[in-house]
mmCIF entry with sequence, helices, sheets and N, C-alpha, C, O atoms, coordinates in Angstrom:
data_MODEL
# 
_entry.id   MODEL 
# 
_entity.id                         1 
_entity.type                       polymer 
_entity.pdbx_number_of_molecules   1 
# 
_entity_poly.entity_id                      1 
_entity_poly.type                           'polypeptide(L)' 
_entity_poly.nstd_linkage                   no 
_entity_poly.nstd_monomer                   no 
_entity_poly.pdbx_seq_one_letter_code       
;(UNK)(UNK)(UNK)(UNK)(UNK)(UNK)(UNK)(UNK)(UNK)(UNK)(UNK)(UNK)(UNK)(UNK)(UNK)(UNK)
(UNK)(UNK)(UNK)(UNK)(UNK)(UNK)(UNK)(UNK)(UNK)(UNK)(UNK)(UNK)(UNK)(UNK)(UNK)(UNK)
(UNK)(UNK)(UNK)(UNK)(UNK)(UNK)(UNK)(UNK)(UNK)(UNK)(UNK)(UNK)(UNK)(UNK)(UNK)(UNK)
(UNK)(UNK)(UNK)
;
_entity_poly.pdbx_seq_one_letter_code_can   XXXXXXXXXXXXXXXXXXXXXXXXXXXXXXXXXXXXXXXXXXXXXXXXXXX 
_entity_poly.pdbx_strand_id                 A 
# 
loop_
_entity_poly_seq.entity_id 
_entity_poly_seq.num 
_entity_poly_seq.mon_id 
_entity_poly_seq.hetero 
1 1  UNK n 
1 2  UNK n 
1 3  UNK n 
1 4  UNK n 
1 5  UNK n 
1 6  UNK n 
1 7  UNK n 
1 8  UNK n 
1 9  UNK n 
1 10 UNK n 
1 11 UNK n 
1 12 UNK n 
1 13 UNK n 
1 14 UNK n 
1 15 UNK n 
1 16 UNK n 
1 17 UNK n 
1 18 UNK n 
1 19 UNK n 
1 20 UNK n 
1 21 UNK n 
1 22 UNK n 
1 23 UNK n 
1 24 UNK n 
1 25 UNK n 
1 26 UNK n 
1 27 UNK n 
1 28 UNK n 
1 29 UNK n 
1 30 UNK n 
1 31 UNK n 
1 32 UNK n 
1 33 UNK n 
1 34 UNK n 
1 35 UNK n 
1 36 UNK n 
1 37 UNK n 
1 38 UNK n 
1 39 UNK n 
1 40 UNK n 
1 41 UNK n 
1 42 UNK n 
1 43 UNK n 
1 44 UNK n 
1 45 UNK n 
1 46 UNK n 
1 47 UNK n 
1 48 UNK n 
1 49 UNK n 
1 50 UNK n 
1 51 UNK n 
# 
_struct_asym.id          A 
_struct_asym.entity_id   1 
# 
loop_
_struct_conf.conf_type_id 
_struct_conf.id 
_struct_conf.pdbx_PDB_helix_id 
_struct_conf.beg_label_comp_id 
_struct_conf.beg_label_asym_id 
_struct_conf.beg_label_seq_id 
_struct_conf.pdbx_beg_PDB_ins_code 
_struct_conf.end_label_comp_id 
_struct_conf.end_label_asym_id 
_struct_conf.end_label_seq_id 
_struct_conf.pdbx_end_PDB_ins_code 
_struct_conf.beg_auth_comp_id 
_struct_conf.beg_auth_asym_id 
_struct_conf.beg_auth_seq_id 
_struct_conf.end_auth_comp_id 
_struct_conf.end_auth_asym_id 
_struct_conf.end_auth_seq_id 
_struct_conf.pdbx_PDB_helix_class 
_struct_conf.details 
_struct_conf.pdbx_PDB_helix_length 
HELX_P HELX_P1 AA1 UNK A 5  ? UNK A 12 ? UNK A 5  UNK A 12 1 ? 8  
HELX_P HELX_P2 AA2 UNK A 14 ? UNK A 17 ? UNK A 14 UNK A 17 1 ? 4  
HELX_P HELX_P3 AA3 UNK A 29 ? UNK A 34 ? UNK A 29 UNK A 34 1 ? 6  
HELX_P HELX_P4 AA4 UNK A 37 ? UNK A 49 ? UNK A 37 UNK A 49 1 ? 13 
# 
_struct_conf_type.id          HELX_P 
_struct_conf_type.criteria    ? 
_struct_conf_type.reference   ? 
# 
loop_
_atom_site.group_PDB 
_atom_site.id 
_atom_site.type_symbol 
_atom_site.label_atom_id 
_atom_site.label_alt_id 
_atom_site.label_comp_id 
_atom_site.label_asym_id 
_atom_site.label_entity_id 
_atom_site.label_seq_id 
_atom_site.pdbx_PDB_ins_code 
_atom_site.Cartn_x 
_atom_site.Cartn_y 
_atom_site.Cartn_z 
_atom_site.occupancy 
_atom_site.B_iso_or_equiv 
_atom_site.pdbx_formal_charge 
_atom_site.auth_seq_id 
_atom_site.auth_comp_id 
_atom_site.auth_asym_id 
_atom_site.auth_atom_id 
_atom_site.pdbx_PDB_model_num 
ATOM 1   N N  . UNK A 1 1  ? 79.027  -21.188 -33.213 1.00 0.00 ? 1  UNK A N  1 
ATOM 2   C CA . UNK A 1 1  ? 80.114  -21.625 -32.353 1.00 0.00 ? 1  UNK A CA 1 
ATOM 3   C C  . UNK A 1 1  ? 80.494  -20.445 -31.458 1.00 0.00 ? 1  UNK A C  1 
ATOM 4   O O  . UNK A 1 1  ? 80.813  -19.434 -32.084 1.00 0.00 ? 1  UNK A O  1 
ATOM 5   N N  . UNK A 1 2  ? 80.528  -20.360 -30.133 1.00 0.00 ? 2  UNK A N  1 
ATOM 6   C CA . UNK A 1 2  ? 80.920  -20.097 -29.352 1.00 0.00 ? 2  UNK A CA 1 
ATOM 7   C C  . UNK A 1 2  ? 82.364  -19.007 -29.858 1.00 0.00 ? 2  UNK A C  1 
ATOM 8   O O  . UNK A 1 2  ? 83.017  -19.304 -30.858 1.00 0.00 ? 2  UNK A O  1 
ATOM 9   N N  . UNK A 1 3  ? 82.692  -17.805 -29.041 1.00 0.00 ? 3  UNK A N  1 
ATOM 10  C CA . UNK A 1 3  ? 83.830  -17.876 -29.535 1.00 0.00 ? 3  UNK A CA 1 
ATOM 11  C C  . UNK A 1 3  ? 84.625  -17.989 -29.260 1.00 0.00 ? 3  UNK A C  1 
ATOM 12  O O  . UNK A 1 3  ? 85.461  -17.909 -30.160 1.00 0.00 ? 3  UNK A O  1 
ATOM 13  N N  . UNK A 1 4  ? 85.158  -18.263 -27.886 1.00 0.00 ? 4  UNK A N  1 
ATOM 14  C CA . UNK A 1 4  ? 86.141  -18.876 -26.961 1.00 0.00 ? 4  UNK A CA 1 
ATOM 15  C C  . UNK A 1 4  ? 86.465  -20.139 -27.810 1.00 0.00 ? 4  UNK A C  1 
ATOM 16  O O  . UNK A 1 4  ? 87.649  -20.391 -28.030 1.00 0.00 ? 4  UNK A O  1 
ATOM 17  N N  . UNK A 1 5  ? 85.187  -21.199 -28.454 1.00 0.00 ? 5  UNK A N  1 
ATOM 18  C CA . UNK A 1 5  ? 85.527  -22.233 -28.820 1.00 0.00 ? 5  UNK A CA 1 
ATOM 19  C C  . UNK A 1 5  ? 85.934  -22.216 -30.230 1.00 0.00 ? 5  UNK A C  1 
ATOM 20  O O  . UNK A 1 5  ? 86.560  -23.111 -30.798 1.00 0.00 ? 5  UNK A O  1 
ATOM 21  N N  . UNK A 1 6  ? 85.520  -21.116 -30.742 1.00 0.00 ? 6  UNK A N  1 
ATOM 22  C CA . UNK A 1 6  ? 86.318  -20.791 -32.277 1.00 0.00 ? 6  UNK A CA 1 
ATOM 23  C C  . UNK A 1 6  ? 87.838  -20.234 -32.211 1.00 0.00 ? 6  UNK A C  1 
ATOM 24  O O  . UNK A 1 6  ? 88.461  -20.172 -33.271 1.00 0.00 ? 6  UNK A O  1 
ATOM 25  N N  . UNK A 1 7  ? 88.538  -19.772 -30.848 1.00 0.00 ? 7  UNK A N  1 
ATOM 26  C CA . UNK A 1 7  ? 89.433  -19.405 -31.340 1.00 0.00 ? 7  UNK A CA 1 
ATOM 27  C C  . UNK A 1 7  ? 90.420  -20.763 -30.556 1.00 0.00 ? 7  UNK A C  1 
ATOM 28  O O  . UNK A 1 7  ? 91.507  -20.984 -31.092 1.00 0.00 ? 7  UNK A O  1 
ATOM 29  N N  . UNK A 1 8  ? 90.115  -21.448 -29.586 1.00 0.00 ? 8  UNK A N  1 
ATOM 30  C CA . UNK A 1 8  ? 90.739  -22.868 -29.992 1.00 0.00 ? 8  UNK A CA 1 
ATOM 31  C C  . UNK A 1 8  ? 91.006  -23.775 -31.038 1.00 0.00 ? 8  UNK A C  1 
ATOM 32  O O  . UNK A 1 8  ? 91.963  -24.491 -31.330 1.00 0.00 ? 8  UNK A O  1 
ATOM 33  N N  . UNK A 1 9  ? 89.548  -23.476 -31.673 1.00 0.00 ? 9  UNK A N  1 
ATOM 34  C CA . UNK A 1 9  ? 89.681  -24.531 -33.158 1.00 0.00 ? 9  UNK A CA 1 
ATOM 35  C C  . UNK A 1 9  ? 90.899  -24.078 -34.396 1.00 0.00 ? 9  UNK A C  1 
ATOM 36  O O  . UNK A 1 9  ? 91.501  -24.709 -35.265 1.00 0.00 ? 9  UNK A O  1 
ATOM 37  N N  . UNK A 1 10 ? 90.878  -22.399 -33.866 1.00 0.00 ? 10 UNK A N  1 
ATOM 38  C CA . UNK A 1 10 ? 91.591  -21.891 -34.833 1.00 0.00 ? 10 UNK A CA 1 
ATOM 39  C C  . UNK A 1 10 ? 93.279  -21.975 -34.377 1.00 0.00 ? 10 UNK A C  1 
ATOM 40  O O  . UNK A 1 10 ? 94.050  -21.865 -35.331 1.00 0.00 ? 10 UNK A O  1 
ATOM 41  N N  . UNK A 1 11 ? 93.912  -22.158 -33.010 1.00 0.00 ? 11 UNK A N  1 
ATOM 42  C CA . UNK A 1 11 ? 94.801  -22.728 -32.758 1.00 0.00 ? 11 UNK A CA 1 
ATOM 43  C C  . UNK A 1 11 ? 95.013  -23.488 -33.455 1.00 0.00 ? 11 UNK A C  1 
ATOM 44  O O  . UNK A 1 11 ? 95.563  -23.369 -34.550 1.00 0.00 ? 11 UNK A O  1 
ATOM 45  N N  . UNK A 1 12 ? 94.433  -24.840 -32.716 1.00 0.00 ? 12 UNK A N  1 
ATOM 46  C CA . UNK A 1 12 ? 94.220  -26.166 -33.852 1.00 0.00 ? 12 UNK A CA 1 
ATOM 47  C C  . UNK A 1 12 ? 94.507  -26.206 -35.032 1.00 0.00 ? 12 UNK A C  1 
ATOM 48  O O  . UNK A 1 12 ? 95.232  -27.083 -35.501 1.00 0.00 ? 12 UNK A O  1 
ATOM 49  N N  . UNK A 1 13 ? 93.989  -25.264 -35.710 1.00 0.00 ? 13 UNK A N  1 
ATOM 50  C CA . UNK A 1 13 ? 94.100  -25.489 -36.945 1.00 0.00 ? 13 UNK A CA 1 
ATOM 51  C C  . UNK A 1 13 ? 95.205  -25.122 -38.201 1.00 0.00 ? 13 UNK A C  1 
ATOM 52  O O  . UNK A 1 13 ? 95.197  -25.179 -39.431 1.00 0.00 ? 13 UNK A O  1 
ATOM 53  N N  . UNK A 1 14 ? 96.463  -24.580 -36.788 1.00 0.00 ? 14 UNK A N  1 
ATOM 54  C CA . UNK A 1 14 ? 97.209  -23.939 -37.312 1.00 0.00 ? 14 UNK A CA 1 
ATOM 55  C C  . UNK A 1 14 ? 98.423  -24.874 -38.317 1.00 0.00 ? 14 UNK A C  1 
ATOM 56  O O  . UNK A 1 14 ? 98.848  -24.695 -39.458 1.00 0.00 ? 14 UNK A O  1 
ATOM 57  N N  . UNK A 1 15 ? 98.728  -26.006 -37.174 1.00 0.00 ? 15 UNK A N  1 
ATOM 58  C CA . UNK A 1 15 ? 99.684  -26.940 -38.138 1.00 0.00 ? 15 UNK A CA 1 
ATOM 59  C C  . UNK A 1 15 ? 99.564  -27.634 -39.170 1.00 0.00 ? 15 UNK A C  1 
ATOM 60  O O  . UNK A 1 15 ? 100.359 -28.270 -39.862 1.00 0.00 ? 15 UNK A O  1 
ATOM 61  N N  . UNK A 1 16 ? 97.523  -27.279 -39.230 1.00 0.00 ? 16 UNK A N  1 
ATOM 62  C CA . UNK A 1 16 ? 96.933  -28.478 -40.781 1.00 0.00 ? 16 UNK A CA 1 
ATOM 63  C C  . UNK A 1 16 ? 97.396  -26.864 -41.690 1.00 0.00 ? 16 UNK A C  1 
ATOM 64  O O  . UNK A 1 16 ? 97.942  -27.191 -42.743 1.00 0.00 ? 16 UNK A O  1 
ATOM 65  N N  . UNK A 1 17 ? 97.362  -26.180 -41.631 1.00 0.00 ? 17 UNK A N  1 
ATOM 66  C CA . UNK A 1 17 ? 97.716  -24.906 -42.611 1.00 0.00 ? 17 UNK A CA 1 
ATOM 67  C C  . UNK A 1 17 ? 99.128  -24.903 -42.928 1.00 0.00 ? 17 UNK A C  1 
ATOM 68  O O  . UNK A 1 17 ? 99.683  -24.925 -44.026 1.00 0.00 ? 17 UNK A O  1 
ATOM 69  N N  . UNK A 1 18 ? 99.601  -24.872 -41.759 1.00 0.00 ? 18 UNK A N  1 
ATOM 70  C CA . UNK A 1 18 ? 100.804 -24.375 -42.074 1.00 0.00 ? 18 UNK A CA 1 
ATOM 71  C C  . UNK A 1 18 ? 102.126 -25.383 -41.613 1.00 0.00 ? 18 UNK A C  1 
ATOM 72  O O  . UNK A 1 18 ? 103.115 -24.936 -41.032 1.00 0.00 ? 18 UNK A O  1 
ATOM 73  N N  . UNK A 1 19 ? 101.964 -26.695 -41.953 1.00 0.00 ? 19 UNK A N  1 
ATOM 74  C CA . UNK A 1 19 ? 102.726 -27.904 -41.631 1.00 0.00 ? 19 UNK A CA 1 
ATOM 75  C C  . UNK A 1 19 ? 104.134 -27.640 -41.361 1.00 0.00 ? 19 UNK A C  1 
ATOM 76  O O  . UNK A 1 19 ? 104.665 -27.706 -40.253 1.00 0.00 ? 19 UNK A O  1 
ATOM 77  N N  . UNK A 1 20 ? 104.850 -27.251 -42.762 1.00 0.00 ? 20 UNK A N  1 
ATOM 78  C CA . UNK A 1 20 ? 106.374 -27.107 -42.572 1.00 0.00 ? 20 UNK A CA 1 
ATOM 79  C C  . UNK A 1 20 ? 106.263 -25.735 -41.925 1.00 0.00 ? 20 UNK A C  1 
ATOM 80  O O  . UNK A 1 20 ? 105.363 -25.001 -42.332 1.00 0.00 ? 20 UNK A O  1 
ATOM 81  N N  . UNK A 1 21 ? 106.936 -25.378 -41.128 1.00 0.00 ? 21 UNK A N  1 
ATOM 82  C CA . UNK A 1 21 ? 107.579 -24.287 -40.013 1.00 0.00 ? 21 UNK A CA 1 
ATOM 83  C C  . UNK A 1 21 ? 108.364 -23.334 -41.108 1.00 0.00 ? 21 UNK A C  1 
ATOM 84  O O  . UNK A 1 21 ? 108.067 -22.256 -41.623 1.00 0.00 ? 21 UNK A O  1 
ATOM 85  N N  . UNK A 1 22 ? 109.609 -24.300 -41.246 1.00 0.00 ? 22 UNK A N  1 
ATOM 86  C CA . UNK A 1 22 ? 110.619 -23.365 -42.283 1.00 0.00 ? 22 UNK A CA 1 
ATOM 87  C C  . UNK A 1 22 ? 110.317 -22.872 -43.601 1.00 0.00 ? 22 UNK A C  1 
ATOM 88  O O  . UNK A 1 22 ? 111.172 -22.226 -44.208 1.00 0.00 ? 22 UNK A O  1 
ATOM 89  N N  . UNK A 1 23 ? 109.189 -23.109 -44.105 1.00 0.00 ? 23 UNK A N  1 
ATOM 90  C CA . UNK A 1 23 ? 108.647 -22.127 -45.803 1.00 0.00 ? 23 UNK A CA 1 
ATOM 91  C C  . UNK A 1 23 ? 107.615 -21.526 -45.393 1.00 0.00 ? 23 UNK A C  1 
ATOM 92  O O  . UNK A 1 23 ? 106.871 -20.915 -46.159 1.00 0.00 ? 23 UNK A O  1 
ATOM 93  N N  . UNK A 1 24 ? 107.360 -21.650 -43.662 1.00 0.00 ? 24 UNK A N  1 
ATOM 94  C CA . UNK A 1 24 ? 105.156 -20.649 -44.086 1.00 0.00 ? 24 UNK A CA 1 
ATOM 95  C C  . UNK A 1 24 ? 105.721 -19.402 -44.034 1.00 0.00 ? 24 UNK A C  1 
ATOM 96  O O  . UNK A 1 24 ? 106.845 -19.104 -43.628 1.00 0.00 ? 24 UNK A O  1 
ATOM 97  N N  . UNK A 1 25 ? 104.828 -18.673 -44.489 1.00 0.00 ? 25 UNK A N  1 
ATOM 98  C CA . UNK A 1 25 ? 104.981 -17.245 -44.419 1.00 0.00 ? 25 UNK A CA 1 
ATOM 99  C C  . UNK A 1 25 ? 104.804 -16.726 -43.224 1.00 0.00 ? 25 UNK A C  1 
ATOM 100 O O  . UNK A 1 25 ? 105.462 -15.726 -42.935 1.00 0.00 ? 25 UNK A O  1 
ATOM 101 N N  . UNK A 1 26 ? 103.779 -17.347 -42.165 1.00 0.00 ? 26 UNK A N  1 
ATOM 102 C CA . UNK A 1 26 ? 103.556 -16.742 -41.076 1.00 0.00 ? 26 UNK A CA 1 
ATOM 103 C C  . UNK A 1 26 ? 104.226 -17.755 -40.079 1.00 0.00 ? 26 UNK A C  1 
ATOM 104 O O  . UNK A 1 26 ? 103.784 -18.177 -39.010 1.00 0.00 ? 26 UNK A O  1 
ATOM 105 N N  . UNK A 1 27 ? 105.305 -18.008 -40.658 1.00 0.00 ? 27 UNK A N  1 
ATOM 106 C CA . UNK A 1 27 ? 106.071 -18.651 -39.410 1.00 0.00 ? 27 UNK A CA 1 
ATOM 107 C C  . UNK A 1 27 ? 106.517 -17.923 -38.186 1.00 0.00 ? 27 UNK A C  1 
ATOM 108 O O  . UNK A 1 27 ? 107.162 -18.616 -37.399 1.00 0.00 ? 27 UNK A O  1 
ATOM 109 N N  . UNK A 1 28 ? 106.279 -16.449 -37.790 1.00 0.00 ? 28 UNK A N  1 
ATOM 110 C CA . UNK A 1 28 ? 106.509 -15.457 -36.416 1.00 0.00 ? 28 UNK A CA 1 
ATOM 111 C C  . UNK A 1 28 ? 105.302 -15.467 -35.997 1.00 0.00 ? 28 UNK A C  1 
ATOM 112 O O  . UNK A 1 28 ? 105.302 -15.681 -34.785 1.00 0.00 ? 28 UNK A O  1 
ATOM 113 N N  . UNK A 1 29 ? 103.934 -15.298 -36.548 1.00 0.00 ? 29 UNK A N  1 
ATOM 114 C CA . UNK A 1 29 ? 102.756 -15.420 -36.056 1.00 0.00 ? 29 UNK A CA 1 
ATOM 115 C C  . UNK A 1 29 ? 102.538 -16.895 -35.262 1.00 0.00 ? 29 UNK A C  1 
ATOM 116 O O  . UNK A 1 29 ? 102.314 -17.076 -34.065 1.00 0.00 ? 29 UNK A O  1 
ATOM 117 N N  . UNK A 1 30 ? 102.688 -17.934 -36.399 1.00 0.00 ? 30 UNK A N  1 
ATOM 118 C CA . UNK A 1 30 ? 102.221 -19.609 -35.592 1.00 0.00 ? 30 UNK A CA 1 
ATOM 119 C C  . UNK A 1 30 ? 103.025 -19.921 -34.314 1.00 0.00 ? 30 UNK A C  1 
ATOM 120 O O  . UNK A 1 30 ? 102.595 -20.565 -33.357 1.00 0.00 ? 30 UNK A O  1 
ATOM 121 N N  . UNK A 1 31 ? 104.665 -19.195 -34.470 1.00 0.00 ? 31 UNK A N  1 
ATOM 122 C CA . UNK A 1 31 ? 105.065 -19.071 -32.964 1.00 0.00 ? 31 UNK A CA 1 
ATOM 123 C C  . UNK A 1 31 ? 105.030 -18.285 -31.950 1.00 0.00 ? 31 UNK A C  1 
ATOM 124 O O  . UNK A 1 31 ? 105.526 -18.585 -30.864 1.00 0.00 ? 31 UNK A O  1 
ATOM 125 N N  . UNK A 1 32 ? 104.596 -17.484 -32.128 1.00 0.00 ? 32 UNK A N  1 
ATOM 126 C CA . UNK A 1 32 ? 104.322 -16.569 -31.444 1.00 0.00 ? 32 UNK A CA 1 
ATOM 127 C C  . UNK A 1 32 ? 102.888 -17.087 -30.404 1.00 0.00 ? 32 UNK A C  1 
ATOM 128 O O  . UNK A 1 32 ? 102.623 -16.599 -29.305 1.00 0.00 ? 32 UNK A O  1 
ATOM 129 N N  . UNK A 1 33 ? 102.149 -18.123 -31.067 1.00 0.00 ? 33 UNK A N  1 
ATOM 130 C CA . UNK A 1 33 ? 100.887 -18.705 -30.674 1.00 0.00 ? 33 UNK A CA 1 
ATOM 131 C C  . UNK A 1 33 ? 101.217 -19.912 -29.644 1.00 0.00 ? 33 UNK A C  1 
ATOM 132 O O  . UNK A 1 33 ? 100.923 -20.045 -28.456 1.00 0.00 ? 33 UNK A O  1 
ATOM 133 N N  . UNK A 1 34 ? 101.897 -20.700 -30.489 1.00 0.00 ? 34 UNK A N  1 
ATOM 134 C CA . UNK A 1 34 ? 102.797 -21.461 -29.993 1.00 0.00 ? 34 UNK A CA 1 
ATOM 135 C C  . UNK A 1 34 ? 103.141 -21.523 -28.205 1.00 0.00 ? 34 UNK A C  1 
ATOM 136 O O  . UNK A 1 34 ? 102.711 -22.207 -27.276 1.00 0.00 ? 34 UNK A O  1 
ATOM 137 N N  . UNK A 1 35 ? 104.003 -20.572 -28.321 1.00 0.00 ? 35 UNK A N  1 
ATOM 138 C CA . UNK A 1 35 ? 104.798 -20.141 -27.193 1.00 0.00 ? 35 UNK A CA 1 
ATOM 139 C C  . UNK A 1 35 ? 103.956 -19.459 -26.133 1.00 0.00 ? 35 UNK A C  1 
ATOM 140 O O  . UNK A 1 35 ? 104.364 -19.227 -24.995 1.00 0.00 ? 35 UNK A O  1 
ATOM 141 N N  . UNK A 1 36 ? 102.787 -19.163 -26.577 1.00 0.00 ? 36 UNK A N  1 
ATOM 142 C CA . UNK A 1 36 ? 101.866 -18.851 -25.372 1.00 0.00 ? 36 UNK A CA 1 
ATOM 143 C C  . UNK A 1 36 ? 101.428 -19.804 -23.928 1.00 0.00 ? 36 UNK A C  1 
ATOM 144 O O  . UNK A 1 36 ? 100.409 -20.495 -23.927 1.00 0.00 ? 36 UNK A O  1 
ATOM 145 N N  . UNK A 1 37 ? 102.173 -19.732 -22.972 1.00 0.00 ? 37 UNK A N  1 
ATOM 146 C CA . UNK A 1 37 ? 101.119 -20.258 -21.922 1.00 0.00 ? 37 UNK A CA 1 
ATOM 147 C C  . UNK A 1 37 ? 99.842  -20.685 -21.920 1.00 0.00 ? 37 UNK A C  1 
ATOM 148 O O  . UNK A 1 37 ? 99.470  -21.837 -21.700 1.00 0.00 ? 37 UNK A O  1 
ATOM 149 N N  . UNK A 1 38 ? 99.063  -19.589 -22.208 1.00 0.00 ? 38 UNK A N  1 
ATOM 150 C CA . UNK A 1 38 ? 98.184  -19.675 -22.040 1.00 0.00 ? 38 UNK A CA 1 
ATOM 151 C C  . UNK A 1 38 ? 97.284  -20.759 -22.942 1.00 0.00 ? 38 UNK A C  1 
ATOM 152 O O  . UNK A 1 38 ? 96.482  -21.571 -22.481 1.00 0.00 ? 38 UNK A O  1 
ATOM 153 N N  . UNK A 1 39 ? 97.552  -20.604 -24.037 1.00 0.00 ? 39 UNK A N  1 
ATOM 154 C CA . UNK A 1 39 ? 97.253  -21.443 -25.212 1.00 0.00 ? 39 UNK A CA 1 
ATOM 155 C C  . UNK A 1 39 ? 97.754  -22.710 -24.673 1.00 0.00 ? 39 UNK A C  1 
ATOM 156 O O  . UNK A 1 39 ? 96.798  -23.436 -24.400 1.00 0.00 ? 39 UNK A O  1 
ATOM 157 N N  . UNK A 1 40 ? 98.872  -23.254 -24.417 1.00 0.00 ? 40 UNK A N  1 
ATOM 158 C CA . UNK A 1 40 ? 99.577  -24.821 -23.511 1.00 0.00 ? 40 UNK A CA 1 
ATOM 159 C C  . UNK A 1 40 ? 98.414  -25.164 -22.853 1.00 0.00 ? 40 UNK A C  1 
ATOM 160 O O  . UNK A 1 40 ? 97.970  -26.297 -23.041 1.00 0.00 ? 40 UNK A O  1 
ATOM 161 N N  . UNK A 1 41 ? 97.672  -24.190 -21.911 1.00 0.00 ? 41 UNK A N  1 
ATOM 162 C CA . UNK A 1 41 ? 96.601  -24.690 -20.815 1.00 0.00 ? 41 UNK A CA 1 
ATOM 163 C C  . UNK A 1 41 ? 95.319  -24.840 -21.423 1.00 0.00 ? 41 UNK A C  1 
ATOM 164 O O  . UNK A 1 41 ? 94.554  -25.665 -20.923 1.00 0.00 ? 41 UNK A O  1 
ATOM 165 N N  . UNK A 1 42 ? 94.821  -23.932 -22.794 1.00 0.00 ? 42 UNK A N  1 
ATOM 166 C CA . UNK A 1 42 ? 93.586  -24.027 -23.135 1.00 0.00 ? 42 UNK A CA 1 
ATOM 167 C C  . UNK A 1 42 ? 93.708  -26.059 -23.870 1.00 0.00 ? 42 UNK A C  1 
ATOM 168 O O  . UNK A 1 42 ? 93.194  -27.123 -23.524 1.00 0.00 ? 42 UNK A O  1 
ATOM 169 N N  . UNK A 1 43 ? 94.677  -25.627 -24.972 1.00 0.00 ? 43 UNK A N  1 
ATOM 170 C CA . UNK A 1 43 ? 95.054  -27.118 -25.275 1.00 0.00 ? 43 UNK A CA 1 
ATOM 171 C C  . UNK A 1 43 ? 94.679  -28.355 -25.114 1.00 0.00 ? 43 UNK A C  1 
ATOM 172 O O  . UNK A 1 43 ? 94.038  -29.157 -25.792 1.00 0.00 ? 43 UNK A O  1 
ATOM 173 N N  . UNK A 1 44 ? 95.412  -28.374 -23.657 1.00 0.00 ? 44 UNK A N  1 
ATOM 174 C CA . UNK A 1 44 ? 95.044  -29.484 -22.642 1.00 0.00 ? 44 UNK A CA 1 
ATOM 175 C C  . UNK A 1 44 ? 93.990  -29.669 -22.122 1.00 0.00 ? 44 UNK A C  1 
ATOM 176 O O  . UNK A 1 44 ? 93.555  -30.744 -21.709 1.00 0.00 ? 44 UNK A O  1 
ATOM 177 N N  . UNK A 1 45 ? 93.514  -28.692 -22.098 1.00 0.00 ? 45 UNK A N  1 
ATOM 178 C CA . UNK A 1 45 ? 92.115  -28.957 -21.153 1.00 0.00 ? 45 UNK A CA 1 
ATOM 179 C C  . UNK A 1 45 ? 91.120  -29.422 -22.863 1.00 0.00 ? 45 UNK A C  1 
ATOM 180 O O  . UNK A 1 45 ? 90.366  -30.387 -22.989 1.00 0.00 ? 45 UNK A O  1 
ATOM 181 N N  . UNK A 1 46 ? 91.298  -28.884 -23.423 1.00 0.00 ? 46 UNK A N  1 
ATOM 182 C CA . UNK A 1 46 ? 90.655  -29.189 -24.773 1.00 0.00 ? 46 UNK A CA 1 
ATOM 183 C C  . UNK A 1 46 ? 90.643  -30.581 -24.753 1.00 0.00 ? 46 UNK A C  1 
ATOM 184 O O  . UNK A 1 46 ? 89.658  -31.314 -24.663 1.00 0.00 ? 46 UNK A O  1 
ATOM 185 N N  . UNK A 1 47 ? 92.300  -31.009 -24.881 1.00 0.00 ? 47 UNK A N  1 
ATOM 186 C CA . UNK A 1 47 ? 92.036  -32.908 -25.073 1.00 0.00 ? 47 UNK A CA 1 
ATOM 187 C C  . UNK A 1 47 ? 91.809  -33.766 -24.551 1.00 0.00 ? 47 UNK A C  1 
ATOM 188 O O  . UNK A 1 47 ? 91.633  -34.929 -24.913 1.00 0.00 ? 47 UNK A O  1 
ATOM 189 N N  . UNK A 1 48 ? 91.768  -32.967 -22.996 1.00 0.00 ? 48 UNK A N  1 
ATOM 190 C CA . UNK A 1 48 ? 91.171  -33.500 -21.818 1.00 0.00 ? 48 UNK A CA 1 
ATOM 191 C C  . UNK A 1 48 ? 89.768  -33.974 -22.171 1.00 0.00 ? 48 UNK A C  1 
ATOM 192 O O  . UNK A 1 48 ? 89.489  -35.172 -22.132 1.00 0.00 ? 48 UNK A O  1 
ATOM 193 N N  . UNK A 1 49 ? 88.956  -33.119 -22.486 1.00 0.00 ? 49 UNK A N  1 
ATOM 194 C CA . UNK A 1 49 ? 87.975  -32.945 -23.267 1.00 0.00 ? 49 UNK A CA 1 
ATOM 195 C C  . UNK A 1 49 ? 87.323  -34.242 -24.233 1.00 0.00 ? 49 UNK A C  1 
ATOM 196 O O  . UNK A 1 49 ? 86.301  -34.839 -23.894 1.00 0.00 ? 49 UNK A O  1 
ATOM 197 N N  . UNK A 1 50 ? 87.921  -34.491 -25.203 1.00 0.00 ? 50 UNK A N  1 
ATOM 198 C CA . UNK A 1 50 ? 87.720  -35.080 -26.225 1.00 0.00 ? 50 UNK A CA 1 
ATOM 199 C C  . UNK A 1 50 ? 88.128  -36.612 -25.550 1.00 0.00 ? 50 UNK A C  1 
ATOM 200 O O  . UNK A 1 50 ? 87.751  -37.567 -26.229 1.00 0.00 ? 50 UNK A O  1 
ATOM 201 N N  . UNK A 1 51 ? 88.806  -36.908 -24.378 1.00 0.00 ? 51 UNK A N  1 
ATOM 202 C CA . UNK A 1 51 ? 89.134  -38.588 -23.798 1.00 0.00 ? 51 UNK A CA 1 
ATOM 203 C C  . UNK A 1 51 ? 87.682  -38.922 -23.111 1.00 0.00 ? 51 UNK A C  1 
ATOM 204 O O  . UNK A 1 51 ? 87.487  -40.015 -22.579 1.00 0.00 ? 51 UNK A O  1 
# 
């Protein structure tokens, strides 16, 4: 896998890990990801993707 396309998947894969917000441990990290721009645009174009 690509790794541009591994570190989308690994976005992705953040809310199957870490569902509830208020008990994860890395709840400053997943927002911190979150809140990225940039990540908003990879996203979209991702699910753009998958229609």
């Amino acid at each position: 896998m690509p790794q541009a396309q591994l570190a989308k998947t690994l976005r992705v894969m953040i809310p199957l890990v870490c569902p509830d917000l208020d008990v994860c441990p890395a709840r400053v990290d997943v927002l911190k990801v979150y809140v990225s721009p940039a990540l908003t645009g990879e996203l979209k174009k991702f699910v753009a993707s998958l229609r």
